[in-house]
Backbone as CSV, one residue per row, in Angstrom:
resi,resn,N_x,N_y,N_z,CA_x,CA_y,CA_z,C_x,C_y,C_z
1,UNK,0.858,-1.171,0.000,0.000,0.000,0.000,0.899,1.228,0.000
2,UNK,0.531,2.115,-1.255,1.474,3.431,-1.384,0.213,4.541,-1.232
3,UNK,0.809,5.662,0.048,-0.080,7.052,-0.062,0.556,7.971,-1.164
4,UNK,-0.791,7.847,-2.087,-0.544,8.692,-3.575,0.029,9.982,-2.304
5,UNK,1.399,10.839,-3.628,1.624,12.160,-3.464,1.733,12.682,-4.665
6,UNK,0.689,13.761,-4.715,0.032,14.449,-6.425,1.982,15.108,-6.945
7,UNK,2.067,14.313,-7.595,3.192,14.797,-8.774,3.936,13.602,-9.112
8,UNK,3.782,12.451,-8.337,4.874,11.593,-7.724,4.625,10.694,-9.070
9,UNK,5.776,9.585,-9.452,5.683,8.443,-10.613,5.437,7.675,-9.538
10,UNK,4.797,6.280,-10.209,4.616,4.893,-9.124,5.239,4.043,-10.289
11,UNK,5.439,3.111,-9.935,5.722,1.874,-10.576,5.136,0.873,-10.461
12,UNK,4.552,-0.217,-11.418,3.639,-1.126,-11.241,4.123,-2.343,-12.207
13,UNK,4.091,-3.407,-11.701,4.374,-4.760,-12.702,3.331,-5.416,-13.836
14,UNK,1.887,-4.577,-13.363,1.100,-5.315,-13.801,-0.097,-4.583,-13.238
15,UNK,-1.617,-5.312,-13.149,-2.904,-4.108,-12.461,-1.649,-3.533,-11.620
16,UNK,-3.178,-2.673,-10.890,-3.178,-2.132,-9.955,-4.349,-1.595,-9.569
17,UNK,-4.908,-0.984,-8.325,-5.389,-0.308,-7.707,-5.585,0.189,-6.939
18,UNK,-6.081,1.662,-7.599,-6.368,2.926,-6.486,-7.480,3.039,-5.876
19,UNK,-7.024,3.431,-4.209,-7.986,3.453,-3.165,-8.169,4.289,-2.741
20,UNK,-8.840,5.148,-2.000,-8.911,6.245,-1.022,-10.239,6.070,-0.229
21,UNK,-10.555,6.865,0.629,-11.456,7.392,1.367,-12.238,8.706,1.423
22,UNK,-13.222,9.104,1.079,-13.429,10.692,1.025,-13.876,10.901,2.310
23,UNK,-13.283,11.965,2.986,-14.125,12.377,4.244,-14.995,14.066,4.004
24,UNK,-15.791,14.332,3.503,-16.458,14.905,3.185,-18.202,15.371,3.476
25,UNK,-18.265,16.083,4.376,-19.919,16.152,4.337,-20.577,16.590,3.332
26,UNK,-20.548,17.809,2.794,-20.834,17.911,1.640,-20.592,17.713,0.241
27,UNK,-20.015,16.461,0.396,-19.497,15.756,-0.818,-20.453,15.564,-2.177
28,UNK,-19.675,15.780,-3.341,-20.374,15.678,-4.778,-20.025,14.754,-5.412
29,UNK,-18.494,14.498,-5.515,-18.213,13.423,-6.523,-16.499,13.203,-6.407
30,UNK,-16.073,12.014,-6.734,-14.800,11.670,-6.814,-14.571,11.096,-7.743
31,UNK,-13.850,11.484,-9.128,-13.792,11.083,-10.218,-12.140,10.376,-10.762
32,UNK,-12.113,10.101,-11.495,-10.715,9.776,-12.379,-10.730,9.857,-14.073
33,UNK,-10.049,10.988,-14.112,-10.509,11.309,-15.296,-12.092,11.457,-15.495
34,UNK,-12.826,11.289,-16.463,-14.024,11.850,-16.420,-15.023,10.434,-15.624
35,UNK,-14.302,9.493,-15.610,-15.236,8.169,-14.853,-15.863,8.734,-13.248
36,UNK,-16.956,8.904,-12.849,-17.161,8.837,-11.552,-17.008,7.373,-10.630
37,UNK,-15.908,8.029,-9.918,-15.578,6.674,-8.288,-16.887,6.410,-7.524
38,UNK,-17.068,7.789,-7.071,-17.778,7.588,-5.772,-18.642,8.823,-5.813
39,UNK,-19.826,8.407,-5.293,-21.033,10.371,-5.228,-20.955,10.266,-4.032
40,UNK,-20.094,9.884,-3.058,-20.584,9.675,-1.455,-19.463,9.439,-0.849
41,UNK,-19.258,9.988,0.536,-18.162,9.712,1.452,-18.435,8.608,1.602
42,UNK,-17.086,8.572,2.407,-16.369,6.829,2.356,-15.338,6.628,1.048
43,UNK,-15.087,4.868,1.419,-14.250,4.466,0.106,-14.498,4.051,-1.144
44,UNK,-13.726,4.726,-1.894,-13.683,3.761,-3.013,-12.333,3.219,-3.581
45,UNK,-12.723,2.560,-5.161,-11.369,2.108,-5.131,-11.910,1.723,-7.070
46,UNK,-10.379,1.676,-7.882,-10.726,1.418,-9.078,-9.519,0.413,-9.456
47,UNK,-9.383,-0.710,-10.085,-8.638,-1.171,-10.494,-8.356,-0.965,-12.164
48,UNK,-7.095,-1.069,-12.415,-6.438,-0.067,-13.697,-5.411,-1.545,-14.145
49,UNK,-6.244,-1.815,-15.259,-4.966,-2.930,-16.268,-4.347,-1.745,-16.916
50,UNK,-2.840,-1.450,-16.666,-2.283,-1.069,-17.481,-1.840,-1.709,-19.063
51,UNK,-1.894,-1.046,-20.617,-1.815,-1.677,-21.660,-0.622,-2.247,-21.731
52,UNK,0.380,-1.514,-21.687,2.224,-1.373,-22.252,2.911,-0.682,-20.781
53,UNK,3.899,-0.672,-21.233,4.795,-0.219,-20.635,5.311,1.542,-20.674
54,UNK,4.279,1.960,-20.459,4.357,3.506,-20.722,3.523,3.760,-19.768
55,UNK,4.401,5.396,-19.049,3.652,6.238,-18.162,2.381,6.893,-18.211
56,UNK,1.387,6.644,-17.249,0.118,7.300,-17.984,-0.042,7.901,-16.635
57,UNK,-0.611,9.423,-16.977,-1.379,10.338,-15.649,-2.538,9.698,-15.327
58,UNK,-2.853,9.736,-14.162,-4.019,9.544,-13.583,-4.394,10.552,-12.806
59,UNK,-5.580,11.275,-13.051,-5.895,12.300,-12.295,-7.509,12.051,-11.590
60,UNK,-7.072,12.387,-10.321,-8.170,12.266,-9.333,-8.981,13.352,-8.715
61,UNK,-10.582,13.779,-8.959,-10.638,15.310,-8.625,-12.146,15.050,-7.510
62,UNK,-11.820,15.161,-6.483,-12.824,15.864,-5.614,-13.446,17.086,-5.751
63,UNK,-15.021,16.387,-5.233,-15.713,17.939,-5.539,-16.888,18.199,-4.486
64,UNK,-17.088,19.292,-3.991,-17.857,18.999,-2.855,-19.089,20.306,-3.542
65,UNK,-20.087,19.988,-2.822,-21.313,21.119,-3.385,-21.325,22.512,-3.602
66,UNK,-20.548,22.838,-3.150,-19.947,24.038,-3.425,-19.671,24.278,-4.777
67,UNK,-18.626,23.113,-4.985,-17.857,23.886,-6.464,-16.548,23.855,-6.176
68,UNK,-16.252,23.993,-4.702,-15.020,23.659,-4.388,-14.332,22.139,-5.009
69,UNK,-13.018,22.347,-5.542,-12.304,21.207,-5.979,-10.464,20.658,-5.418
70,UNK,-10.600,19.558,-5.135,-8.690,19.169,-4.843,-8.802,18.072,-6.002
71,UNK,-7.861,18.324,-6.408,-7.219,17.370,-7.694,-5.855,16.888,-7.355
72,UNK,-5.681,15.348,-7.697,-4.363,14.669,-7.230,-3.978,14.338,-8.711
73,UNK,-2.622,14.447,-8.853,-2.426,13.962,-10.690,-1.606,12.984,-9.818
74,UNK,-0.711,11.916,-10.157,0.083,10.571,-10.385,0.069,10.207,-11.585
75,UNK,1.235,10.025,-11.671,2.011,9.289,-13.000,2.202,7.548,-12.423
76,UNK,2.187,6.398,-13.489,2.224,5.368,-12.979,2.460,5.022,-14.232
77,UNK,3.857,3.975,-13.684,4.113,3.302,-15.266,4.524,2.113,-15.173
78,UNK,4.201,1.111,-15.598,4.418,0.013,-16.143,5.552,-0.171,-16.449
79,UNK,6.229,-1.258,-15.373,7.782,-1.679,-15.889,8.031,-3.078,-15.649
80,UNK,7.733,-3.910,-16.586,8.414,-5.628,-16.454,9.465,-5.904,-17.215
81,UNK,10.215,-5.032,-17.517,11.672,-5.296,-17.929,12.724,-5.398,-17.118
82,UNK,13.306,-6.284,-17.336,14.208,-6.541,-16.827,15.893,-6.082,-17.045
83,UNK,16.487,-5.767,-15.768,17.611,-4.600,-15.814,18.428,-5.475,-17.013
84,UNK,19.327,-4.367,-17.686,20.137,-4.655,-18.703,21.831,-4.820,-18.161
85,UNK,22.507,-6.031,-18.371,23.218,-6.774,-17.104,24.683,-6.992,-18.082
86,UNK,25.812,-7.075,-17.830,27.006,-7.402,-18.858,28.134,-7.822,-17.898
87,UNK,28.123,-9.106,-17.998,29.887,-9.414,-17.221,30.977,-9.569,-17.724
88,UNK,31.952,-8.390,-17.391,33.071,-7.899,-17.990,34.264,-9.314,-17.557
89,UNK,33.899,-9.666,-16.055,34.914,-10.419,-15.567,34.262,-11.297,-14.602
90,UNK,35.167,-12.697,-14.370,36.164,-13.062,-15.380,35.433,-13.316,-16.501
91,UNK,36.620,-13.707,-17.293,36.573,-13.812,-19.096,36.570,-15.390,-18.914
92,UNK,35.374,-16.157,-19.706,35.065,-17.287,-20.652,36.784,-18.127,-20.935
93,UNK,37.128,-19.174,-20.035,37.691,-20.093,-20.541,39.440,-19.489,-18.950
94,UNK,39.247,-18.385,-18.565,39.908,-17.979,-17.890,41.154,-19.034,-17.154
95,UNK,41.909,-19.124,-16.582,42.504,-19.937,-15.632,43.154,-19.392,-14.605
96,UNK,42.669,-19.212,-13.260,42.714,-18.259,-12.011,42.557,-19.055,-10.397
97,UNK,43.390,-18.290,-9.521,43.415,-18.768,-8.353,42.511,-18.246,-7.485
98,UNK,42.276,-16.696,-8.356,41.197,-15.985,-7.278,40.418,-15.458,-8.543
99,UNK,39.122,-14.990,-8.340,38.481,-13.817,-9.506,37.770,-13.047,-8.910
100,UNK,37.385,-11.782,-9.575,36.959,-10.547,-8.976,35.840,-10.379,-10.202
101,UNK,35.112,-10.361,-9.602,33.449,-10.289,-10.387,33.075,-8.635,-10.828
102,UNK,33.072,-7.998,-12.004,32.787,-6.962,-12.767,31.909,-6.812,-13.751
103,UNK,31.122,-5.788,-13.866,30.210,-5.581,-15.287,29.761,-4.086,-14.956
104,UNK,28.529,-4.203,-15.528,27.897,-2.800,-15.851,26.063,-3.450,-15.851
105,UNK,25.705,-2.721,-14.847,23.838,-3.337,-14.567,23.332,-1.527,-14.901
106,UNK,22.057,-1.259,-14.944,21.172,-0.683,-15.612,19.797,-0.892,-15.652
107,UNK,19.070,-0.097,-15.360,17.679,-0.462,-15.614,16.690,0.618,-15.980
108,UNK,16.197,0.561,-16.951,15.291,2.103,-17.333,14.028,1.852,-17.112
109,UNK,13.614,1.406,-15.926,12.548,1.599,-14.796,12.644,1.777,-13.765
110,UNK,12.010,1.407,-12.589,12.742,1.542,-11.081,13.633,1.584,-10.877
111,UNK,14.345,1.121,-11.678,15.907,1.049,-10.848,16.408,-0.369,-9.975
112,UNK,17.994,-0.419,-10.182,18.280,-2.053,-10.136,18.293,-1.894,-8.118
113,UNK,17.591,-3.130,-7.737,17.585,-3.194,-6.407,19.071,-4.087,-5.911
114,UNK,19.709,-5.148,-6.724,20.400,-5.779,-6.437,21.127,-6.319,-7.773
115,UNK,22.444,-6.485,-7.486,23.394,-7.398,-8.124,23.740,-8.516,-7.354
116,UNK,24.071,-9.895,-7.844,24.516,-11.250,-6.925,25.442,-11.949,-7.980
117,UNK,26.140,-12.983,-7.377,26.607,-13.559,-7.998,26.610,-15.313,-7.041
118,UNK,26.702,-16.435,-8.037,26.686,-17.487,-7.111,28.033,-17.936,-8.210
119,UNK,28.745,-18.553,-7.865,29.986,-19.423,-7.762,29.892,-21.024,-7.344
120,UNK,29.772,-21.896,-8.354,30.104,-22.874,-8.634,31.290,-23.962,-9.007
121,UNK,31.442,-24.745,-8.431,32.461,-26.146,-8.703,31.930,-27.062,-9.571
122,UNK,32.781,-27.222,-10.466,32.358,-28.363,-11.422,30.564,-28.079,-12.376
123,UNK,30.673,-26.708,-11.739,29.251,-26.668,-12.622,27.657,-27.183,-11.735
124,UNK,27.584,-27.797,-10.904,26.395,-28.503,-10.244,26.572,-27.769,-8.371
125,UNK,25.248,-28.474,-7.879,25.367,-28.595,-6.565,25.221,-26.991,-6.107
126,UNK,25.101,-27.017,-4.641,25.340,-25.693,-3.896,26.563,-24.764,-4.457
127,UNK,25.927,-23.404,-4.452,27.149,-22.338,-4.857,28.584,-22.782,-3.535
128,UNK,29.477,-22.489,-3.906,30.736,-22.362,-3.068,30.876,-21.248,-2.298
129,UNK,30.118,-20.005,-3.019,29.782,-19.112,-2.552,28.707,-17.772,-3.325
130,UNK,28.691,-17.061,-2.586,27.960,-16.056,-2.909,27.988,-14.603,-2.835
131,UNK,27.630,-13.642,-3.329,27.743,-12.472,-3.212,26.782,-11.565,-3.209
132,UNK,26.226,-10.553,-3.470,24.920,-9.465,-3.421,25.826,-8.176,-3.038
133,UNK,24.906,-7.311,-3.959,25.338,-5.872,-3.810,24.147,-5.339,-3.892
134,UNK,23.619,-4.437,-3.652,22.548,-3.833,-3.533,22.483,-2.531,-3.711
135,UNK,21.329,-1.656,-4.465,21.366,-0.415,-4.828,22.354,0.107,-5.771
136,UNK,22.627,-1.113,-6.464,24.079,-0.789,-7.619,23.850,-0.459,-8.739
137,UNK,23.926,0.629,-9.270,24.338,1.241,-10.872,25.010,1.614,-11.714
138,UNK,25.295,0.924,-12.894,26.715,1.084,-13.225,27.910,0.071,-13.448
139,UNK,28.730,0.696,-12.991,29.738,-0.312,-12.955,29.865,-0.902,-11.326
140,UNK,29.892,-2.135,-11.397,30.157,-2.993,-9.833,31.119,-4.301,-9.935
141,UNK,31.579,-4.408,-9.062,32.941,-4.727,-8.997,32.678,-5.747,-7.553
142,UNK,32.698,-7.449,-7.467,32.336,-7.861,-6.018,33.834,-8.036,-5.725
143,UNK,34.019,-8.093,-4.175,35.219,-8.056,-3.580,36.087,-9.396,-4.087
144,UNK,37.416,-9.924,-4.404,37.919,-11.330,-4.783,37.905,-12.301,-4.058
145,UNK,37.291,-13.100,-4.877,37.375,-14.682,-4.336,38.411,-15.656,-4.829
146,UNK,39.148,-15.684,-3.405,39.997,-16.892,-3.249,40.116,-18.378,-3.748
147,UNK,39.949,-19.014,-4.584,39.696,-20.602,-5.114,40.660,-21.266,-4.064
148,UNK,41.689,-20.825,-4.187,42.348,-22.039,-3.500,42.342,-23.155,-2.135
149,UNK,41.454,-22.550,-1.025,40.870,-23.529,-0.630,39.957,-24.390,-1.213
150,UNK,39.388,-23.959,-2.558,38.353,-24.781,-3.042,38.980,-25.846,-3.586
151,UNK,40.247,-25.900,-4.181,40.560,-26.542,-5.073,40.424,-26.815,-6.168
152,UNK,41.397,-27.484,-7.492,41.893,-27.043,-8.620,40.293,-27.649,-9.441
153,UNK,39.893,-27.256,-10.470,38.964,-28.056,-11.208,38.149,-26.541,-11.710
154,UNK,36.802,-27.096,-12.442,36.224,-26.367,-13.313,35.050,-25.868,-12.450
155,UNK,34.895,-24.069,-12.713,33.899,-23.318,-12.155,33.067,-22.613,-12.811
156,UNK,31.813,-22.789,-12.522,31.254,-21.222,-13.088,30.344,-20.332,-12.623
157,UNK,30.127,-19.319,-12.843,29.624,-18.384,-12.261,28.211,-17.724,-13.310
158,UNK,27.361,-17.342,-12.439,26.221,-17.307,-12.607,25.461,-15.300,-11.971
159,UNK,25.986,-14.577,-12.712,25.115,-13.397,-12.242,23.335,-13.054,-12.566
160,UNK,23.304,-12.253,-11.746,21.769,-11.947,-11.879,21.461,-10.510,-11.184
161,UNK,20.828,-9.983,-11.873,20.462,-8.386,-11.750,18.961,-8.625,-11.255
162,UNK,18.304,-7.901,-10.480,17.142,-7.275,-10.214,16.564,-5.996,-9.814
163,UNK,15.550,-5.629,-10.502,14.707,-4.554,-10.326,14.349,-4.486,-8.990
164,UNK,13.904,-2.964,-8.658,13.063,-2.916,-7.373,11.156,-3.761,-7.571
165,UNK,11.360,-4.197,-8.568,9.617,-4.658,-8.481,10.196,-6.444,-8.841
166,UNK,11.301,-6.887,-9.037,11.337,-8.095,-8.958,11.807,-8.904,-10.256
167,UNK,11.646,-8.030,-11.161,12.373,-8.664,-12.316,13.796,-8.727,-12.520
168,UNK,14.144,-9.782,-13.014,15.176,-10.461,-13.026,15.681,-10.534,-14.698
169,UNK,17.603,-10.510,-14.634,18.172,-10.623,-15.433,19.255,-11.910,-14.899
170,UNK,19.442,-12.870,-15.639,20.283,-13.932,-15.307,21.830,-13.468,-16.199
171,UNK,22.958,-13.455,-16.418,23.879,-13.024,-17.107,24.406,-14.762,-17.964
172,UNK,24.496,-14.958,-19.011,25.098,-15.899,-18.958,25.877,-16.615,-18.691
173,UNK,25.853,-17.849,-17.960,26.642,-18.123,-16.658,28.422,-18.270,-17.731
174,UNK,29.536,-17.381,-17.058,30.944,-17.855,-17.282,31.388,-19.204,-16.693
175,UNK,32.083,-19.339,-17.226,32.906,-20.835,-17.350,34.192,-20.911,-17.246
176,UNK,35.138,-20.972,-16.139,36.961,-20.829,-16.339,36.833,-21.613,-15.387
177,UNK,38.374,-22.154,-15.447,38.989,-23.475,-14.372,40.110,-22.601,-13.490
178,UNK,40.464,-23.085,-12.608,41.772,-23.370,-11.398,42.793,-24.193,-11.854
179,UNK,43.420,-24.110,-12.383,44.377,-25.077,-12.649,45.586,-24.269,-12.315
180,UNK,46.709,-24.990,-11.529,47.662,-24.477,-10.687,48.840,-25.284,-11.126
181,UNK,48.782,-26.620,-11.355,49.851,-27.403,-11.635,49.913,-28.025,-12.836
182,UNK,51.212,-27.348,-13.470,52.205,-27.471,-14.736,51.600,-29.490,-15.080
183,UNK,51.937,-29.164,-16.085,52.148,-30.953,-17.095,53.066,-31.951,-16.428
184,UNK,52.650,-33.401,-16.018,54.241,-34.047,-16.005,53.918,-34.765,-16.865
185,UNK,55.296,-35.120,-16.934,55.643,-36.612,-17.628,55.614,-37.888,-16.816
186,UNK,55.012,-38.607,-17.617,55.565,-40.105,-17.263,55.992,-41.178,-17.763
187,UNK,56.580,-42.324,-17.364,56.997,-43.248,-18.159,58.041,-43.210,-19.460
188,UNK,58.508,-41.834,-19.112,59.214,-41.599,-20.380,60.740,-42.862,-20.806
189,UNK,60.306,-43.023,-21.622,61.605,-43.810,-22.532,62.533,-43.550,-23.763
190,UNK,63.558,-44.437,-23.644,64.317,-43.658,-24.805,64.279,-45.550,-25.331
191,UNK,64.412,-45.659,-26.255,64.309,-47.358,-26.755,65.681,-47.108,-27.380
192,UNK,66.108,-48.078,-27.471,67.517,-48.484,-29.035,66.817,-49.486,-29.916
């Protein structure tokens, strides 16, 4: 539940609806746009399918017998897109003891609520670890992670961006190994 403030944008995933209460004795009418809400104190309430993804005014006008009028405008817009997400680092095929997680998140709606990252061994199973940043725009950078207690083998990593209303961007998960120790030989022979 949000208390409309006349100028303010809202953001919405999908319906919505507006509620209020008129407290009014000599009340006439509570409209939206030219639709009448309510001819009578007390509540009402209208539910609004937004079409697309575009800002639309909604204007709300009280009117009492008089002639007297308060008008509330709100802007409300429709945003199920999901933030626009790019991982700079590490790089696809990499070979590292530690890595430091980088990109660039974005979102031209609400705004990104969170960056994460989960870290994987061998690809399966529980992350090894995890990360979250929050309120990030831009360029973000998670602090480095150490492999080497994890040990040598194949990892990958998995980012994901989200909006303040919940939509989600997955990054395509990277893929680099740990590998620490050089080639040997064995069995080598020399024949005559």
């Amino acid at each position: 539940v949000t208390v409309l403030k006349s100028g303010s944008t809202y953001y919405v995933k999908g319906n919505y609806t507006l509620t209020g209460t008129v407290t009014e004795t000599n009340f006439k009418s509570a409209k939206l746009g030219e639709e009448t809400l309510t001819a009578s104190s007390g509540p009402w309430s209208k539910e609004i399918t937004p079409s697309d993804e575009t800002t639309k005014q909604q204007t709300i006008t009280l009117e009492h017998k008089a002639g007297n009028k308060t008008v509330y405008t709100v802007y409300v817009t429709k945003d199920k897109s999901a933030p626009l997400l790019t991982v700079t680092s590490p790089t696809k095929g990499a070979n590292t003891a530690s890595i430091t997680v980088t990109g660039q998140v974005s979102d031209l709606g609400i705004g990104v609520a969170s960056v994460s990252y989960e870290l994987y061994k061998d690809g399966v199973g529980t992350p090894v670890t995890t990360q979250t940043l929050t309120n990030k725009v831009g360029q973000f950078e998670f602090t480095s992670v150490d492999l080497t207690g994890e040990g040598e083998g194949k990892y990958k990593i998995k980012v994901t961006a989200q909006d303040k209303l919940g939509n989600k961007t997955t990054e395509t998960v990277v893929n680099f190994m740990y590998d620490k120790s050089a080639p040997e030989l064995s069995d080598a022979k020399i024949t005559t």
